[in-house]
BATI-619426 format. One line per 8 residues: number of its first residue (from 0); for each residue y, x, z of N, C-alpha, C, O. Coordinates in nm, 3 decimals. Layout:
% residues N
NUM) Y:X:Z:Y:X:Z:Y:X:Z:Y:X:Z; ...
***
This chain:
% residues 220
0) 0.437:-1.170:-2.206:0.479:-1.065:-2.114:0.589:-0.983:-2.179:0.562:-0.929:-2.286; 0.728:-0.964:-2.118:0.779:-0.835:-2.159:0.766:-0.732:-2.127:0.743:-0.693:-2.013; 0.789:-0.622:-2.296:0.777:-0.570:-2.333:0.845:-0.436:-2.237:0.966:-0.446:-2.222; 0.781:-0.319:-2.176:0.814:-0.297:-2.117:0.919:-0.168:-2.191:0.901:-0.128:-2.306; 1.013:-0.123:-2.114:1.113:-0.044:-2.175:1.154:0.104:-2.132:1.239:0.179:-2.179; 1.057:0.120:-2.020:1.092:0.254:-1.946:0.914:0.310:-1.885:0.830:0.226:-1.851; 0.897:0.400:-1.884:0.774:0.501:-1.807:0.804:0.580:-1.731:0.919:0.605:-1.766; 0.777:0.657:-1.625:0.772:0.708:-1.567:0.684:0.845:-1.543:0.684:0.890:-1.428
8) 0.609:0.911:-1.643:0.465:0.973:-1.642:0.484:1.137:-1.543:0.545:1.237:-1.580; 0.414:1.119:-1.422:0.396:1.249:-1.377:0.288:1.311:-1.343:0.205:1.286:-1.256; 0.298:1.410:-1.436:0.144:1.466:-1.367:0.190:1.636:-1.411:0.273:1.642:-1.501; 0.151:1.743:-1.363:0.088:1.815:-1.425:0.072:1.880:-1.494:0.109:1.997:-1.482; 0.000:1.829:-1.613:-0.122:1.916:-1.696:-0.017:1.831:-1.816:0.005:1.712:-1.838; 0.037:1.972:-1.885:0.081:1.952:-1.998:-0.010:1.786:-2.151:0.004:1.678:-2.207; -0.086:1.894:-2.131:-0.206:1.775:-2.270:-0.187:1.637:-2.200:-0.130:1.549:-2.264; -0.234:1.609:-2.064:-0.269:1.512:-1.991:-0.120:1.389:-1.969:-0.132:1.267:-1.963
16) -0.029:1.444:-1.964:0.091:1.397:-2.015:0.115:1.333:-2.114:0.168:1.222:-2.116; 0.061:1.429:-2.250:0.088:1.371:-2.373:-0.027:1.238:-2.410:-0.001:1.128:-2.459; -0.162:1.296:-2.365:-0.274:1.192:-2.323:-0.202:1.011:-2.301:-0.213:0.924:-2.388; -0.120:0.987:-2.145:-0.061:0.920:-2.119:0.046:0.878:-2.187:0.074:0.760:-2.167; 0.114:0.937:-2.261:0.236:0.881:-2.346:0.152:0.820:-2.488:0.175:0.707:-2.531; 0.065:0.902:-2.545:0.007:0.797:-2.634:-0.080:0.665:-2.612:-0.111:0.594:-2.707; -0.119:0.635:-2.471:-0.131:0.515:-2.410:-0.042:0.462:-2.427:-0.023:0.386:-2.522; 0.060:0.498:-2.312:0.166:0.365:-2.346:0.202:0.338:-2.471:0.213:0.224:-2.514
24) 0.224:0.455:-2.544:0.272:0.372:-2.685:0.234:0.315:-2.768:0.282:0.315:-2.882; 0.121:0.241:-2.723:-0.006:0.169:-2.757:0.076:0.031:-2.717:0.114:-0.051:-2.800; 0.099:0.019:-2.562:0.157:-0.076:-2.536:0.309:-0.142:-2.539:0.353:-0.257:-2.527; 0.385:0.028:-2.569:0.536:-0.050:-2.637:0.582:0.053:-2.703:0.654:0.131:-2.641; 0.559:0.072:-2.810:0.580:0.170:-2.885:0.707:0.226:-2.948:0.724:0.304:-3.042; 0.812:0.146:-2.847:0.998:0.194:-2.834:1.022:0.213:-2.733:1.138:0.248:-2.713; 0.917:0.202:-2.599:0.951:0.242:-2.456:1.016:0.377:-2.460:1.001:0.452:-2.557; 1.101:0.414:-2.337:1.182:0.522:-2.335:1.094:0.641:-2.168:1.124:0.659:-2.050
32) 0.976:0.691:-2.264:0.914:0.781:-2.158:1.003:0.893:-2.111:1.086:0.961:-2.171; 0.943:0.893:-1.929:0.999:1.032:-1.885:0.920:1.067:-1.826:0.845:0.991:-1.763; 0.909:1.224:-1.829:0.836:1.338:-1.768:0.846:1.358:-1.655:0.948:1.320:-1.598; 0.751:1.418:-1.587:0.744:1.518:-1.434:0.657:1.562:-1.407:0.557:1.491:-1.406; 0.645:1.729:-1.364:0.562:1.784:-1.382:0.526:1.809:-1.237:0.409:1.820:-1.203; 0.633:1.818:-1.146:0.623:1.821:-0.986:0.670:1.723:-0.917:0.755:1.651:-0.970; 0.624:1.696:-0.782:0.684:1.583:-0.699:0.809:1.585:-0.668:0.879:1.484:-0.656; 0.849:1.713:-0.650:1.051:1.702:-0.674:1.068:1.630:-0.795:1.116:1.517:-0.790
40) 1.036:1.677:-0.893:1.056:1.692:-1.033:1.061:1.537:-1.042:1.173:1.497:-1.076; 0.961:1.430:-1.018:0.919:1.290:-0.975:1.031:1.217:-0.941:1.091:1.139:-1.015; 1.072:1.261:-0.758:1.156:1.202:-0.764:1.329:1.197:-0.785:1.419:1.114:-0.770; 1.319:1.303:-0.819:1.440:1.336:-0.907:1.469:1.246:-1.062:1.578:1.225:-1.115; 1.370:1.216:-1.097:1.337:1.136:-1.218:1.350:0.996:-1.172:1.442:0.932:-1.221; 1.285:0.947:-1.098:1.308:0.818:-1.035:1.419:0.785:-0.970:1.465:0.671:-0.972; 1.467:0.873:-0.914:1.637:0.864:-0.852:1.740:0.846:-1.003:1.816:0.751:-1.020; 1.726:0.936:-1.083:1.749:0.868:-1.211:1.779:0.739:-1.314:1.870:0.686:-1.378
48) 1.623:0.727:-1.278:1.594:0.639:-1.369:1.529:0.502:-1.294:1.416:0.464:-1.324; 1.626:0.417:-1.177:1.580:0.318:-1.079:1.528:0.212:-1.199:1.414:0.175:-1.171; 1.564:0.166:-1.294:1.533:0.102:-1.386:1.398:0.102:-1.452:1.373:0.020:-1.540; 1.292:0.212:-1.404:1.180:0.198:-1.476:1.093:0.071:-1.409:1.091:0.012:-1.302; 1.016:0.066:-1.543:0.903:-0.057:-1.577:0.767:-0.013:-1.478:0.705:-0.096:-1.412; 0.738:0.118:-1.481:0.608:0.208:-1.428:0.598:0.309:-1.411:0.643:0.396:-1.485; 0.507:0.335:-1.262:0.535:0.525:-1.271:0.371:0.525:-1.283:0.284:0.456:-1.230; 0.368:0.655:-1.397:0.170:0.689:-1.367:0.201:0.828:-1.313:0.255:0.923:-1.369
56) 0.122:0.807:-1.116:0.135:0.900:-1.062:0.028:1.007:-1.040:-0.038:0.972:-0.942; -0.017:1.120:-1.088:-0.129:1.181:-1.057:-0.072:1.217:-0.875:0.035:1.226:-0.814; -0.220:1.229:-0.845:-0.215:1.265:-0.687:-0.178:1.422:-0.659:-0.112:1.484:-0.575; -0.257:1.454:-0.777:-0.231:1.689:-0.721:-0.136:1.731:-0.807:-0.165:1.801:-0.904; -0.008:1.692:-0.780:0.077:1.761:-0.836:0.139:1.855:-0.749:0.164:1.823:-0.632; 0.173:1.993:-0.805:0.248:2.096:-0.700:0.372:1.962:-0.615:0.431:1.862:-0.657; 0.366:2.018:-0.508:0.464:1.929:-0.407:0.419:1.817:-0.331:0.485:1.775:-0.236; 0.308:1.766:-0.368:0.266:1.642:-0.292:0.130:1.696:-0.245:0.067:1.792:-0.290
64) 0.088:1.589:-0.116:-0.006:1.623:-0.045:-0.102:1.521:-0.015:-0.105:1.456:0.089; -0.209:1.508:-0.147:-0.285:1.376:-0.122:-0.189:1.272:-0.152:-0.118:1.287:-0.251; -0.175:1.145:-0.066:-0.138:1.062:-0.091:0.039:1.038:-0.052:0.106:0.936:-0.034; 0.066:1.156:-0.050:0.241:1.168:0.031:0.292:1.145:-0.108:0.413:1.124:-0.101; 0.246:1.140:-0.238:0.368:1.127:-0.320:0.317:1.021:-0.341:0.272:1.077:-0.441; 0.264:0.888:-0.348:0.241:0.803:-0.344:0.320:0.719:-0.275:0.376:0.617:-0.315; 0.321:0.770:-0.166:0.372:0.676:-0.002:0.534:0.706:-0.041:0.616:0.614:-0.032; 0.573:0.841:-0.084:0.703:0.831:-0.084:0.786:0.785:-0.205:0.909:0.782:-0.206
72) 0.709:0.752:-0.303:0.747:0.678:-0.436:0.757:0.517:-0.411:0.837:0.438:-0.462; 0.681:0.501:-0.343:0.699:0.341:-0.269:0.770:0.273:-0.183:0.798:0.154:-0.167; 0.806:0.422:-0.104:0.975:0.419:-0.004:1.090:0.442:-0.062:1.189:0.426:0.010; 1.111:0.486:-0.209:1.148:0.523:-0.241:1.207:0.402:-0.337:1.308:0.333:-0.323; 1.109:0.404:-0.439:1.162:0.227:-0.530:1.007:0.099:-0.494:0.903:0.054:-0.542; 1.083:0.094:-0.397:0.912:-0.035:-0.390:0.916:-0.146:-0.465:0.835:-0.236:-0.441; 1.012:-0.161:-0.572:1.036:-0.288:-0.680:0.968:-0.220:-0.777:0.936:-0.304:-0.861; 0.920:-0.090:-0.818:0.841:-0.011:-0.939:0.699:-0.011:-0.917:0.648:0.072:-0.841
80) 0.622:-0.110:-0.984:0.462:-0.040:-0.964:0.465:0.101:-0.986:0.546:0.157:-1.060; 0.366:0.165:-0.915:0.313:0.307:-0.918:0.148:0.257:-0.944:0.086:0.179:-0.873; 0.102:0.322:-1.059:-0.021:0.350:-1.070:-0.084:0.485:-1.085:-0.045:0.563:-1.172; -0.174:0.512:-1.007:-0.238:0.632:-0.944:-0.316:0.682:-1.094:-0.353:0.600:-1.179; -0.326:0.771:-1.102:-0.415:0.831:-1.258:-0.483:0.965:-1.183:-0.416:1.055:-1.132; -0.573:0.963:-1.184:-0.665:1.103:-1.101:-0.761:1.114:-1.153:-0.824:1.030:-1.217; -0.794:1.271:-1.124:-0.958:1.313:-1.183:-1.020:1.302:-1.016:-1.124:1.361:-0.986; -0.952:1.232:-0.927:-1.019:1.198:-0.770:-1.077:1.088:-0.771:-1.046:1.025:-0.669
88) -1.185:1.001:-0.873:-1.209:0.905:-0.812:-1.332:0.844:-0.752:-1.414:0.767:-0.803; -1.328:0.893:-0.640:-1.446:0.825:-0.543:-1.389:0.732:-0.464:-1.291:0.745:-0.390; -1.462:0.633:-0.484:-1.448:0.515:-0.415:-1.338:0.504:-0.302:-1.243:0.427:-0.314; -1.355:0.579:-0.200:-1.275:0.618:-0.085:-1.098:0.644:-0.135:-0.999:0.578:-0.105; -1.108:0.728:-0.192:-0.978:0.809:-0.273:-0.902:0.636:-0.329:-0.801:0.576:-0.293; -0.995:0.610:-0.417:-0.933:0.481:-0.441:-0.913:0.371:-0.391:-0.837:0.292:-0.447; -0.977:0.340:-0.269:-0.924:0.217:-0.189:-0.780:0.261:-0.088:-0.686:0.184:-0.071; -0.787:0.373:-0.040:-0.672:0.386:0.013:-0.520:0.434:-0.099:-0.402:0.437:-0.064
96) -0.557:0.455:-0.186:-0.474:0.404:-0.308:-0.396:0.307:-0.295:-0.274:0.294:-0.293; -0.529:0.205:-0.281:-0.478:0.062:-0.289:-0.401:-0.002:-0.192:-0.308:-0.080:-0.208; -0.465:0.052:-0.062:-0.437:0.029:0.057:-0.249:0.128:0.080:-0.161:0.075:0.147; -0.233:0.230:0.029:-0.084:0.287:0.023:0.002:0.216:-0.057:0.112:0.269:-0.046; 0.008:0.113:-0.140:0.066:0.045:-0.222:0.059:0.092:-0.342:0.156:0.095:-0.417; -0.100:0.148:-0.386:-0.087:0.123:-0.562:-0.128:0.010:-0.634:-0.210:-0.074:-0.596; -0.050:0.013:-0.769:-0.092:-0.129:-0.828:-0.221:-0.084:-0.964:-0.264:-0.154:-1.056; -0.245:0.034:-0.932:-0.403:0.066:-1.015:-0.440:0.145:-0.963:-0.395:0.192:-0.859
104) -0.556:0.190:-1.038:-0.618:0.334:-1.037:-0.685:0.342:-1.146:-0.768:0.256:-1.173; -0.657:0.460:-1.241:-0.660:0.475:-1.346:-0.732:0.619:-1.329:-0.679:0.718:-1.279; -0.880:0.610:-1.386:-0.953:0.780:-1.356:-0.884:0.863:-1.502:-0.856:0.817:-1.612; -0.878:0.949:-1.469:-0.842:1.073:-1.583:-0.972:1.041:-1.724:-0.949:1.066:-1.842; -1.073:0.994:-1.682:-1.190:1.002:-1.798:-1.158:0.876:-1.866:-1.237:0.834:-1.950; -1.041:0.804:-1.838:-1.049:0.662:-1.940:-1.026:0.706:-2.085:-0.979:0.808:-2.137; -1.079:0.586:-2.134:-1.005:0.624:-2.282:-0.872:0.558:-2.311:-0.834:0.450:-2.265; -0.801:0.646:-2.403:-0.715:0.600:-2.454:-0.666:0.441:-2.413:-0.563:0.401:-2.358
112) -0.789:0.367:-2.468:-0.760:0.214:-2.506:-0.746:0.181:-2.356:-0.652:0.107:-2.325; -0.832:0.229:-2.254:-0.858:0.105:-2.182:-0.722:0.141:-2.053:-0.680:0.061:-1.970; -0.682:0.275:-2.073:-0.560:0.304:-2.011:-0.431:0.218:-2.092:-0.351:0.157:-2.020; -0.417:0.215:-2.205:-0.322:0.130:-2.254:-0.365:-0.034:-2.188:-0.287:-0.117:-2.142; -0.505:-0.046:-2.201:-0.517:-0.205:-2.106:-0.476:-0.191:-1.941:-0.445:-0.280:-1.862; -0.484:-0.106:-1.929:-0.454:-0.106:-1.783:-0.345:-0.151:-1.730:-0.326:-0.226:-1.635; -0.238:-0.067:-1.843:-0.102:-0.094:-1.853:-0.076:-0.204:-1.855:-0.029:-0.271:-1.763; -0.099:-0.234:-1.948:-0.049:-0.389:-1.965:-0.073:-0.477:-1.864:0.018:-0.556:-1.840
120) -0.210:-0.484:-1.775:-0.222:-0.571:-1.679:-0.151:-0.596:-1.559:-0.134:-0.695:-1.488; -0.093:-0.405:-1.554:-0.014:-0.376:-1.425:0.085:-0.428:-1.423:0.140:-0.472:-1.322; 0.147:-0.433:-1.586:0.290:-0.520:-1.569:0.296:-0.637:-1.552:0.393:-0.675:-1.486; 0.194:-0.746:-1.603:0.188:-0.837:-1.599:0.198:-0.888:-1.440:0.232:-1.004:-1.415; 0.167:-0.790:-1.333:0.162:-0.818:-1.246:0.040:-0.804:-1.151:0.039:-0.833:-1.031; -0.060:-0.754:-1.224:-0.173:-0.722:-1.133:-0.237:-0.579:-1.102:-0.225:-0.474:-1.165; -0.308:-0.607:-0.985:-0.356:-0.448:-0.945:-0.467:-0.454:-1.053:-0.523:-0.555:-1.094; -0.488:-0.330:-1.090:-0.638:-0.282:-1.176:-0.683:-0.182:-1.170:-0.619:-0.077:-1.178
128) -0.828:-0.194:-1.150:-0.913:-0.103:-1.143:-1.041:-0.085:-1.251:-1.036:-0.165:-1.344; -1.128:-0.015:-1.251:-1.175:0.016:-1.345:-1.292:-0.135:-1.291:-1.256:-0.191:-1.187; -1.391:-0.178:-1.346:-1.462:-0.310:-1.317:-1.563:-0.174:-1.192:-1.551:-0.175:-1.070; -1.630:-0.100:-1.252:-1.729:-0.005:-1.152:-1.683:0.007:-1.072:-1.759:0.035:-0.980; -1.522:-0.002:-1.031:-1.432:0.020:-0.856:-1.380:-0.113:-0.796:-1.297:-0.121:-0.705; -1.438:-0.213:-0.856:-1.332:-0.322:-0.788:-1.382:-0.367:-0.684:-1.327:-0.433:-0.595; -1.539:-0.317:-0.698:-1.599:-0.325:-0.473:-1.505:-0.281:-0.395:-1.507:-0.340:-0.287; -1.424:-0.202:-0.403:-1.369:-0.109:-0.315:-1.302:-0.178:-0.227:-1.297:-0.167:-0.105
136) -1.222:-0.290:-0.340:-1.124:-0.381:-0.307:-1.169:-0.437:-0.131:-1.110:-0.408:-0.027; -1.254:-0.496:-0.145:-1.329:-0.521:-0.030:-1.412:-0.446:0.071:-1.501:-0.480:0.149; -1.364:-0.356:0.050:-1.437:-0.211:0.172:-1.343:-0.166:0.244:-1.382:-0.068:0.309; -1.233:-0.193:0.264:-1.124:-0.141:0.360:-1.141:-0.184:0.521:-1.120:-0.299:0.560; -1.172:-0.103:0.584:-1.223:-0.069:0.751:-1.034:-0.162:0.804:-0.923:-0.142:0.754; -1.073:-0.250:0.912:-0.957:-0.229:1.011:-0.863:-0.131:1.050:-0.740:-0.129:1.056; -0.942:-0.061:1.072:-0.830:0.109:1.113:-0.764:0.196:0.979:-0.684:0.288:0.995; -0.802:0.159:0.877:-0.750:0.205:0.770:-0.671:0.092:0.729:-0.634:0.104:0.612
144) -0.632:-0.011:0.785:-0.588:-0.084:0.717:-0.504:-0.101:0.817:-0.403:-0.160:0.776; -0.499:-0.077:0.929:-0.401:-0.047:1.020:-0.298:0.053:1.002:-0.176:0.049:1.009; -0.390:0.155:0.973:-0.308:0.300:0.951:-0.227:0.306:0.824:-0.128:0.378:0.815; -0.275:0.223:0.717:-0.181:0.217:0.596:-0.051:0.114:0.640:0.072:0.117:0.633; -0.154:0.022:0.688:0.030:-0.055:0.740:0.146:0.047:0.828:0.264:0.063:0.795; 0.081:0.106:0.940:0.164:0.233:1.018:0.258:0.341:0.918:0.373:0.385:0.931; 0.173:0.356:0.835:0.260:0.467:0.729:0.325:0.402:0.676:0.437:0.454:0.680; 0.331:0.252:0.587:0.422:0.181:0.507:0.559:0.174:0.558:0.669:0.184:0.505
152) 0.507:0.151:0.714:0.666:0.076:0.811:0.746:0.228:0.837:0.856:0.229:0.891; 0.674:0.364:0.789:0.807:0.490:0.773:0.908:0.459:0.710:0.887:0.381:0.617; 1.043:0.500:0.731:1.149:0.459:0.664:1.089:0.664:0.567:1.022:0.764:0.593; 1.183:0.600:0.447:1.177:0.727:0.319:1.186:0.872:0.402:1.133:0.974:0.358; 1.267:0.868:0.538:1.315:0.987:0.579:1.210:1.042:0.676:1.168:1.158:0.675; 1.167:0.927:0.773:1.068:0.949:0.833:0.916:1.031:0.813:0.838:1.104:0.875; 0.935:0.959:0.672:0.759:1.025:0.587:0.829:1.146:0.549:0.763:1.242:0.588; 0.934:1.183:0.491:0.963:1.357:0.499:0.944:1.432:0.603:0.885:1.538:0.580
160) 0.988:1.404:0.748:0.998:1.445:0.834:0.826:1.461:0.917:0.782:1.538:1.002; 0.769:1.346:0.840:0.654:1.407:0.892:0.572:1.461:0.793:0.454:1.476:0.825; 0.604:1.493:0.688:0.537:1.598:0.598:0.593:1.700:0.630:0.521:1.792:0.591; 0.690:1.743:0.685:0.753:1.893:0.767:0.664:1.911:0.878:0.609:2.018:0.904; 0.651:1.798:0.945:0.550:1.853:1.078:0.469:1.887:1.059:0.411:1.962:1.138; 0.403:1.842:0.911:0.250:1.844:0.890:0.211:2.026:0.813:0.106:2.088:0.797; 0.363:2.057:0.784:0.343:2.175:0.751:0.416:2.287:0.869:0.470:2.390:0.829; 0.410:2.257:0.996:0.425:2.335:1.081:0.583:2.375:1.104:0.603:2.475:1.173
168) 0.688:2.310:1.053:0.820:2.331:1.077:0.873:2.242:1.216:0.848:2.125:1.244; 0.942:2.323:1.279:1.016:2.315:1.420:1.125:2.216:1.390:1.184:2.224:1.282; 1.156:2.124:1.476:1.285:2.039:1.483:1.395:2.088:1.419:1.441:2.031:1.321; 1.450:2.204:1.473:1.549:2.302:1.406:1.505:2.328:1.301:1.608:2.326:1.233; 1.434:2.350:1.241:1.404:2.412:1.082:1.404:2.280:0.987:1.459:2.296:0.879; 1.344:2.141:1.017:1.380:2.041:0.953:1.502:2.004:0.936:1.556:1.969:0.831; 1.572:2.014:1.098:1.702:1.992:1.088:1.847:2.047:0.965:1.959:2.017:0.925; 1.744:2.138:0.954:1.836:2.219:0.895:1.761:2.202:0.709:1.851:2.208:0.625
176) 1.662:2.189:0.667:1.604:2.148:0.543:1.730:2.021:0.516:1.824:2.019:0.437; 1.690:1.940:0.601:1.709:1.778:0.554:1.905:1.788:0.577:1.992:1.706:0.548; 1.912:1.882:0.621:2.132:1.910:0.636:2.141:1.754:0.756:2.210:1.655:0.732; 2.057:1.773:0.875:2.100:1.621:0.962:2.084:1.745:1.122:2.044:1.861:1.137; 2.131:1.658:1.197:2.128:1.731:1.380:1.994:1.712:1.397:1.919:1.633:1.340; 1.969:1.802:1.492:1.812:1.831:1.506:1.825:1.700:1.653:1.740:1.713:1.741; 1.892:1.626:1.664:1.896:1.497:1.788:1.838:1.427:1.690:1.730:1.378:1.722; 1.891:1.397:1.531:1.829:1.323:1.467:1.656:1.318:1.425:1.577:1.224:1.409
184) 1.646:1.452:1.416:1.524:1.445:1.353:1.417:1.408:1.477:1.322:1.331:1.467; 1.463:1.493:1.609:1.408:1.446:1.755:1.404:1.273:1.762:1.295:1.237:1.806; 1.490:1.163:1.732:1.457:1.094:1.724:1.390:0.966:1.613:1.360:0.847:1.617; 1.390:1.091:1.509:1.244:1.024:1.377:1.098:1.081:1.453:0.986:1.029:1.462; 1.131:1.158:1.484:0.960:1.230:1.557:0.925:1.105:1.646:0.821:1.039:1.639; 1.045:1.080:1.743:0.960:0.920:1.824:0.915:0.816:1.796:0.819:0.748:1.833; 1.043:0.801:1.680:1.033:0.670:1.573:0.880:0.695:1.523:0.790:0.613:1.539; 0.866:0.810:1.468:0.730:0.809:1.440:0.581:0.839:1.471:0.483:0.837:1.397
192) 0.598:0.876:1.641:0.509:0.865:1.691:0.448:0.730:1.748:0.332:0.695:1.766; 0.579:0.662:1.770:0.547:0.501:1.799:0.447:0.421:1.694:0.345:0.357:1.718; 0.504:0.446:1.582:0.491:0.364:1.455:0.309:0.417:1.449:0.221:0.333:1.463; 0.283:0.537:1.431:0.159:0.586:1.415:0.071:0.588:1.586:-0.030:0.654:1.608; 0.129:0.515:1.672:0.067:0.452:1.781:-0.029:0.618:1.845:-0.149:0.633:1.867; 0.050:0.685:1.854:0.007:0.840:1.920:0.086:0.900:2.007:0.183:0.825:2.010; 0.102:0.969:2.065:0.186:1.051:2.198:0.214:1.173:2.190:0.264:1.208:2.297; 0.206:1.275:2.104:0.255:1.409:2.023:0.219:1.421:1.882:0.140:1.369:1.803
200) 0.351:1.553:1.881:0.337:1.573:1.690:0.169:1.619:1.646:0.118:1.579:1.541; 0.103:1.700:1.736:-0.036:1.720:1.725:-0.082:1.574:1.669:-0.078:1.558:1.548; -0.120:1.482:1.742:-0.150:1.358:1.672:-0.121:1.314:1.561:-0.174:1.288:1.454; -0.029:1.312:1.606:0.066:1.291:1.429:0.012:1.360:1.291:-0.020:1.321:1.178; 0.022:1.503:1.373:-0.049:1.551:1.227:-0.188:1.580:1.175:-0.224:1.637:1.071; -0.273:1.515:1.298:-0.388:1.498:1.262:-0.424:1.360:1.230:-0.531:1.322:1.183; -0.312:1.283:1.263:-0.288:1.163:1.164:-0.294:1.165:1.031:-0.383:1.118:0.960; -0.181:1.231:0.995:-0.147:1.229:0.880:-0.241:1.322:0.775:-0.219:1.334:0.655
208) -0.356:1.387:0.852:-0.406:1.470:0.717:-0.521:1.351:0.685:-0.624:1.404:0.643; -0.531:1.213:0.693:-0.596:1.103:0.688:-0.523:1.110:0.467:-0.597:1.068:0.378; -0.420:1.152:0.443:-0.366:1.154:0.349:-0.379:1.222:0.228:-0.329:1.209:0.116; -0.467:1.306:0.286:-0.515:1.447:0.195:-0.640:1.427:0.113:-0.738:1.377:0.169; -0.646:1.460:-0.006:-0.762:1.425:-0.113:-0.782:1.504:-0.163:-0.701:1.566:-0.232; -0.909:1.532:-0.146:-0.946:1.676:-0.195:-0.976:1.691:-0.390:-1.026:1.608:-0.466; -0.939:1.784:-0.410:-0.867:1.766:-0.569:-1.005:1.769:-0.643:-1.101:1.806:-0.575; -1.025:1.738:-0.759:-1.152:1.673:-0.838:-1.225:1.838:-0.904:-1.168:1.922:-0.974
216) -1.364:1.840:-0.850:-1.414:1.931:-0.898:-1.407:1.986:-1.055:-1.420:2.102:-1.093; -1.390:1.894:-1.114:-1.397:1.944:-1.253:-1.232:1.893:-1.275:-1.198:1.778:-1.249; -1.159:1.973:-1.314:-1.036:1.904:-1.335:-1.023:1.828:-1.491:-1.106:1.881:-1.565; -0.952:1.733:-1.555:-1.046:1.665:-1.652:-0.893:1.652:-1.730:-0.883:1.596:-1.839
***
């Protein structure tokens, strides 16, 4: 397997960062790590740096919402595994992980070692999970597996536009966030009411809080 040459690490929690960088450098110990502490911060880094090997994405970082920085890291470079790293992991949390296009799930309580194994497997090319989660694999409902395909087929702009709805901003007020005509954004709202198979933004955004993960009682 080669040796991988770039990271991606965002999370957070200062320690928990450094936690993750001495993983990888377990697994390539000249890789060229980068930081992010927020989901701007993320993909500002990845706009950067299109060349990375892996992103380890925590889910609760200021800026993302549940699984929106997930979904938009994957619209974003879908040639980069993203592996999920959370102190969220119940079963549920982690199949739709899987089901949004992650290529792990990595709980915050691993050790050292078995996060550096993780790594390695992801590059090699496979999804991984911890062995206690790999039922999950096989627990995904029809309608969730519908609804993850519905969110995949957002174009990058679309899933912004409906994380604006989801936080209560008016056509005009996106319009004006995203610097596009509010005709445009009027016709991502259809684009994406079609796609999410509903008939108002109400729907939509009671769609979309299907995305939201409630953050880990003990933070770890």
């Amino acid at each position: 397997m080669a040796v991988a040459q770039k990271f991606i690490v965002a999370d957070d929690h200062p320690l928990f960062r450094a936690a993750l960088t001495q993983a990888l450098r377990q697994v390539a110990p000249q890789a060229e790590i980068v930081e992010a502490d927020t989901m701007e911060a993320t993909t500002d880094v990845v706009t950067r740096h299109p060349d990375a090997d892996l992103i380890l994405l925590d889910l609760h970082m200021p800026g993302a919402h549940g699984f929106s920085g997930l979904i938009q890291l994957r619209g974003q470079m879908p040639d980069v595994p993203v592996a999920v790293v959370s102190g969220s992991d119940e079963p549920y949390v982690v199949r739709r992980a899987i089901d949004y296009g992650a290529s792990g799930f990595i709980p915050k309580s691993s050790s050292l070692q078995l996060i550096a194994e993780a790594v390695s497997e992801i590059l090699g090319g496979e999804v991984w999970l911890p062995e206690s989660l790999m039922s999950v694999l096989e627990e995904t409902s029809e309608e969730e597996s519908r609804f993850a395909e519905a969110i995949a087929s957002l174009t990058p702009q679309q899933f912004r536009v409906l994380n604006m709805l989801t936080e209560g901003l008016l056509n005009k007020q996106i319009a004006y966030e995203l610097n596009v005509s509010e005709a445009t954004i009027k016709a991502h709202v259809t684009a994406i009411l079609r796609k999410l198979g509903v008939h108002s933004r109400t729907q939509a955004v009671i769609a979309a809080q299907k995305l939201e993960v409630e953050p880990p009682k003990v933070d770890s």
